[in-house]
C-alpha positions in Angstrom: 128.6 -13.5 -77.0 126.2 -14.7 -79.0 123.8 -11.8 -79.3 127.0 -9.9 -80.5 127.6 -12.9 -83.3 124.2 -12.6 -84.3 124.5 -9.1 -84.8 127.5 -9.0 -86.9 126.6 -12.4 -88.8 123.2 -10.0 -90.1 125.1 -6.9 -90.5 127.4 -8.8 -93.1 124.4 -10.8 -94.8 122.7 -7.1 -95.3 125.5 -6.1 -97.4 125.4 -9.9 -99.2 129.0 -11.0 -97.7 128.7 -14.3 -97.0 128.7 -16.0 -93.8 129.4 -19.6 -93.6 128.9 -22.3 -90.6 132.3 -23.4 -89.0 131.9 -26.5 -91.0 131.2 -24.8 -94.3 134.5 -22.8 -93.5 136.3 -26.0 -92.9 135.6 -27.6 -96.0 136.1 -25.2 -97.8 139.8 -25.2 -99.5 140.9 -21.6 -99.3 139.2 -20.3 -96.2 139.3 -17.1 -95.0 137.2 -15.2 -92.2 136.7 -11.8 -90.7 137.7 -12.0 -87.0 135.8 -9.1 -84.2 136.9 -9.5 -81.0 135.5 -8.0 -78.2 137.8 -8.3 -74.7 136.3 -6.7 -71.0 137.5 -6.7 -68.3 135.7 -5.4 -64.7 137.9 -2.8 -62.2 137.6 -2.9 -58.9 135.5 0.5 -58.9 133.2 -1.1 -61.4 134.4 0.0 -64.7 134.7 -2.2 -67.3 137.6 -1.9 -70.4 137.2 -2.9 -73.4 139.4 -3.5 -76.5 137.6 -4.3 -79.8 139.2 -5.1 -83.1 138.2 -6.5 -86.6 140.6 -8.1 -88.7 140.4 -10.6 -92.3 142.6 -13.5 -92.0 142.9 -15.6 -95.5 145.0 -18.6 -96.5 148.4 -17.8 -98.0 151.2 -20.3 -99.4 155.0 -19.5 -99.5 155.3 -19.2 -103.0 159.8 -19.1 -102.5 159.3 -22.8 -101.0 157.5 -24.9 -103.9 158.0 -28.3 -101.7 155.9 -26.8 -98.8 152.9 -26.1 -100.4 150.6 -25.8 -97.4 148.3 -23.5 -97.1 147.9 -21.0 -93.5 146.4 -18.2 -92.3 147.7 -14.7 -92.4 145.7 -11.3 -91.8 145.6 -9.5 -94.8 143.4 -6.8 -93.2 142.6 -4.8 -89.5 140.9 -2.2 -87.9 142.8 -0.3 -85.5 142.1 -1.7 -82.1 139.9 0.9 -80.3 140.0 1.1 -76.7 138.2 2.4 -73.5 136.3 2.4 -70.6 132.6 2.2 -69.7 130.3 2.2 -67.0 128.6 -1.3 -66.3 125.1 0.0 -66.9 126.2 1.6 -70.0 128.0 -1.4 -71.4 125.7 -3.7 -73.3 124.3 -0.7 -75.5 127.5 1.3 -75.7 129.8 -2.2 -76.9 127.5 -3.5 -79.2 127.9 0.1 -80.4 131.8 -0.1 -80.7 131.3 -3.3 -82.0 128.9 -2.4 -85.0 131.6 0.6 -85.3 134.3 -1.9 -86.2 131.9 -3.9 -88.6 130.9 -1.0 -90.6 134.8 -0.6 -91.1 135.3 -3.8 -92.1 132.4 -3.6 -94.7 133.5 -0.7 -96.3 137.2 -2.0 -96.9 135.6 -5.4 -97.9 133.1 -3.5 -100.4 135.9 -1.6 -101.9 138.0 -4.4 -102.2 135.3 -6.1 -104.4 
């Protein structure tokens, strides 16, 4: 886990999006964050599947409901979710690739967005 947050924490500083600690993103008043999520899960035969997905979630207010004016999170963008299955031998290479796949996606929407 934490060799694949490193990973995608420098992939995003290359291209100059910021990452912020969770305490940075908690102070700040209008937080969003970018959101990969890698899920495995072993076979019996030895396989392993794997999901991965990359979404932004911002903060949104009602704007219909002035009296409620609290802020909460809503995905405003996503990868599709690619699936498969892998070899254990193969997997540490082969998911960081899927991963950095999903990344790359995620920085070109986010760069053309700016």
């Amino acid at each position: 886990q934490d060799s694949v947050q490193l990973a995608v924490e420098l992939e995003l500083r290359r291209y100059n999006i910021k990452v912020l600690s969770k305490q940075q993103w908690l102070d700040s008043p209008w937080g969003q964050y970018a959101l990969v999520e890698l899920d495995v899960m072993e076979l019996e035969n030895g396989l392993l599947v794997y999901v991965v997905s990359c979404s932004l979630k911002q903060s949104a207010t009602l704007n219909r409901d002035p009296t409620c004016p609290i802020p909460f999170l809503v995905r405003t963008w996503a990868s599709a979710d690619t699936f498969g299955a892998v070899g254990r031998n193969r997997a540490p290479d082969y998911l960081m690739k899927q991963v950095e796949l999903k990344v790359g996606e995620f920085i070109n929407a986010y760069l053309k967005a700016q």
